[in-house]
C-alpha positions as a printed Julia matrix, in Angstrom:
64×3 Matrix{Float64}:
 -14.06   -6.05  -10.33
 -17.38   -5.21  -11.83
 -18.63   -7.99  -14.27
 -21.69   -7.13  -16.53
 -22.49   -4.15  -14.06
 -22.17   -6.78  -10.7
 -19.42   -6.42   -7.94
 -17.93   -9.5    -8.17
 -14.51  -10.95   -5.91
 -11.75  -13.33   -7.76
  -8.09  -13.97   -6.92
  -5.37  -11.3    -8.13
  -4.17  -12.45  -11.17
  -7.26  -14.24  -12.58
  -7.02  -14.08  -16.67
  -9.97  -13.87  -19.18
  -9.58  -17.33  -19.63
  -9.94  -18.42  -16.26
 -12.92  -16.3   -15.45
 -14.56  -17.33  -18.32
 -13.93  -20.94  -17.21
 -15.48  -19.83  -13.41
 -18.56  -18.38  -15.13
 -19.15  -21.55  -17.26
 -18.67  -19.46  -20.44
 -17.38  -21.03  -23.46
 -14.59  -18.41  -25.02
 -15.69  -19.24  -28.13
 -19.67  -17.92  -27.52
 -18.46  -14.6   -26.38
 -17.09  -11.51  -26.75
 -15.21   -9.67  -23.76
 -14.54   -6.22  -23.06
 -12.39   -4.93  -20.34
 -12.52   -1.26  -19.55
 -14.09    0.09  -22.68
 -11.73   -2.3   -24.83
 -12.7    -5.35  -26.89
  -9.81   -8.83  -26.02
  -9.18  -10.53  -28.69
  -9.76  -14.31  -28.25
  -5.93  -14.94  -28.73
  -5.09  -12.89  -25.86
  -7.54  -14.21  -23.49
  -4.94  -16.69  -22.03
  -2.65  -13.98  -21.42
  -4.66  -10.96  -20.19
  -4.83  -10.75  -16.65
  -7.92   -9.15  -14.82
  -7.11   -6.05  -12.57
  -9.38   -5.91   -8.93
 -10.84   -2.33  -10.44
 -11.44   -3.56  -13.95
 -15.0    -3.07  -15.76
 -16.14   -6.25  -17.11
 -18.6    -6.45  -20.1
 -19.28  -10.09  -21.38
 -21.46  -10.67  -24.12
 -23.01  -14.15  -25.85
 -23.9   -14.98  -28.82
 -27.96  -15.84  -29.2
 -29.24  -17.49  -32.27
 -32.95  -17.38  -33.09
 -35.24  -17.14  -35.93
């Protein structure tokens, strides 16, 4: 699967979730898109990752 424009390897059946756990993301900071589509945050328990998904993963960054 290609995560944030990286080839990256995880088991068949990984969800959002669980990826987000393996990166050390908090769900809450971020938003995820999966093939050109935005996951809600309510479905990231539930969606499950395909081996020739596009990944895009983006934090939040405060500043001033």
């Amino acid at each position: 699967m290609i995560i944030n424009g990286k080839e990256m390897d995880f088991e068949i059946g990984i969800t959002v979730d669980n990826l987000l756990k393996r990166l050390g993301l908090d769900k809450n900071k971020v938003v995820v898109e999966v093939n050109f589509e935005i996951v809600p945050k309510e479905k990231y328990s539930v969606k499950i990752l395909d081996k020739e998904d596009r990944v895009e993963i983006v934090s939040f960054v405060g500043g001033g």
